[in-house]
N, C-alpha and C positions, 0 to 999 in steps of 0.2 A: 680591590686596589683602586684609590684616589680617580686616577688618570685614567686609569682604564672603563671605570663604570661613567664617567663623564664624557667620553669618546662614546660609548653607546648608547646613552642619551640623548646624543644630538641629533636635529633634527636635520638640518644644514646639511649636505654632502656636497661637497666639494671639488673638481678634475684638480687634474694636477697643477695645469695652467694656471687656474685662479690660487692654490694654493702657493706658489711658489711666489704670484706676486705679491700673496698678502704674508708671505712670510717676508718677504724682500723689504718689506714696508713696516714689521712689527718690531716695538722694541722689545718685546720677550718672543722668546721661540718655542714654538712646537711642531712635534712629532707629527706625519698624515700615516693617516693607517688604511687606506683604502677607499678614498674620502674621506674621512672623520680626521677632526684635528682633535689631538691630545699635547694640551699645554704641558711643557717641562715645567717641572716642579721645582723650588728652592731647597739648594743643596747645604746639608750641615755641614758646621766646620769640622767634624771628624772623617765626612764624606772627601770632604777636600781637603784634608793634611794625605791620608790616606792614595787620593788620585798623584797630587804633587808627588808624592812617595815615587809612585810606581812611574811617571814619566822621569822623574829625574833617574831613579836606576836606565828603565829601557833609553833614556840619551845619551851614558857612560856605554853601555853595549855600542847602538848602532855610533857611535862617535868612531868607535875603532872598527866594526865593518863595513859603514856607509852602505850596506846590502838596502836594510829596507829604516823606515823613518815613524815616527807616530806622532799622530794628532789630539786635540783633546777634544773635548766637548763641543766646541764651536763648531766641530766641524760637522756639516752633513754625509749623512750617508743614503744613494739611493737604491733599492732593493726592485727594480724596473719588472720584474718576474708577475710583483702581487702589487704593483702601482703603491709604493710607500717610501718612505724617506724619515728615517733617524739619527739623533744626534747622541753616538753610545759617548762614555766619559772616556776612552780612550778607545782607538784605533790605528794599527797598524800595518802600514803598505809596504808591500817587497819589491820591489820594481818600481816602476814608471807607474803615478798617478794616472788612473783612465774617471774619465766623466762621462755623467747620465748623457743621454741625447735632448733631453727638454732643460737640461741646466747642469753649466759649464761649471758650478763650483759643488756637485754633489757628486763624491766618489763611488766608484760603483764596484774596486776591488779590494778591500779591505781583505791582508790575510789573517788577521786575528781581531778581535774584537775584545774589551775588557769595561767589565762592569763594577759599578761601586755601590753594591746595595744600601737601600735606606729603608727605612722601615715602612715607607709607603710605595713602594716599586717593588721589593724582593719577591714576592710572588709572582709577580708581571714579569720580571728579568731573569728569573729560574725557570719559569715553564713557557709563556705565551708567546714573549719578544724573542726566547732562543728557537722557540719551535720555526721564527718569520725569518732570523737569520740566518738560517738554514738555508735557505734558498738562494742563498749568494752562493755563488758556483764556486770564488775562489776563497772563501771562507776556511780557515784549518783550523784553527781553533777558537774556542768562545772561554772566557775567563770569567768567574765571579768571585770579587770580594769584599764581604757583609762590615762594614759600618760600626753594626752592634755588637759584633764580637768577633775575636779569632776565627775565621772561617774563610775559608780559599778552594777553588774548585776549576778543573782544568778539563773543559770536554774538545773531544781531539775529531774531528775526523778521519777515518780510515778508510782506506783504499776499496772497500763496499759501499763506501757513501754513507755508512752507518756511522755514527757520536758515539764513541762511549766515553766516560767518567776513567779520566787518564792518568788525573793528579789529583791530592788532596790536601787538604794543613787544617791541623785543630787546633794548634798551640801555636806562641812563639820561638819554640824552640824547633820550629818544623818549616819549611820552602817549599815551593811551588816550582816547576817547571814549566815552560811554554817552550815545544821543543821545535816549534817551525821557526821562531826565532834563538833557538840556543840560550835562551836566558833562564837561570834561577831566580828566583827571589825568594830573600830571606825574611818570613812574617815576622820576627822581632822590626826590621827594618818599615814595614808596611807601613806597622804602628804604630809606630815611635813618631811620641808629642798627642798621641789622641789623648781624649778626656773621660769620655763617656761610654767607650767601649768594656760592656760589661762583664766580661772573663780577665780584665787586666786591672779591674778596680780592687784596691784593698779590701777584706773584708770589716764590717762594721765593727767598730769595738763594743765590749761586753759593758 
């Protein structure tokens, strides 16, 4: 992965102090992973019909329970446990925003997290970055959904502390649930307006 072999290349390490002013200062943003900066990468337009998708659903839910709210990309998230700070493409809070102690604008209780795979992060966002989000203590579940094709995945924590694989979708004709916030969502809905998503493209003519 892109991002990932570039953060371990670097030679430069980082505290977090110096990281947050020069993030405060930059006009693109990146991810610290324990020292190491990993620039966020540019998101395709099927990346972001797809995000749009999933915020506008989860804002008709939280509209009518005002319980908990979500964020998108801009927002930081900090993981204080392994000293790092992420900006997932969506996140969402149930209660009252709480902040890092070295900075007032990075949440530190995110109960669900949701991903929008691309073809240069999906290894990174299915095994490495869920293994780091784990350590958010009030983390319930973590959400992935792939870009390049029909594919949706719901890991839940349970009451062992143990993730398992809770939900699933291979088609349009199939939803996803995220049940710490009560929400379905319908993958025809995800979809809809992508271009290049390749399980929904016609096939070639003869």
């Amino acid at each position: 992965m892109a991002a990932q072999a570039l953060a371990i290349s670097q030679s430069t390490m980082y505290s977090e102090e110096e990281y947050l002013r020069l993030e405060n200062e930059a006009l693109e943003r990146s991810e610290f992973l324990q020292g190491m900066l990993i620039p966020k990468e540019a998101e395709g337009p099927d990346h972001n019909i797809i995000k749009e998708h999933v915020i506008g659903e989860l804002g008709m839910i939280f509209k009518k329970s005002r319980v908990c709210k979500s964020c998108s990309s801009t927002q930081r998230v900090s993981v204080p446990s392994i000293s790092s700070y992420f900006y997932p493409d969506i996140l969402v809070v149930c209660g009252p925003n709480k902040y890092g102690v070295l900075d007032c604008n990075s949440i530190i209780n995110p109960s669900v997290i949701i991903e929008i795979l691309s073809p240069s992060t999906c290894e990174y966002d299915r095994d490495e970055k869920f293994k780091l989000y784990r350590d958010i203590e009030t983390l319930q579940e973590y959400v992935t959904i792939d870009s390049r094709k029909a594919n949706a995945q719901v890991f839940r924590r349970m009451a062992n502390n143990q993730w398992v694989l809770a939900d699933d979708a291979f088609s349009l004709a199939e939803s996803i649930t995220i049940q710490t916030i009560g929400a379905t969502l319908q993958m025809a809905d995800l979809y809809d307006g992508t271009e290049n998503v390749s399980s929904l493209l016609a096939p070639p003519e003869e």
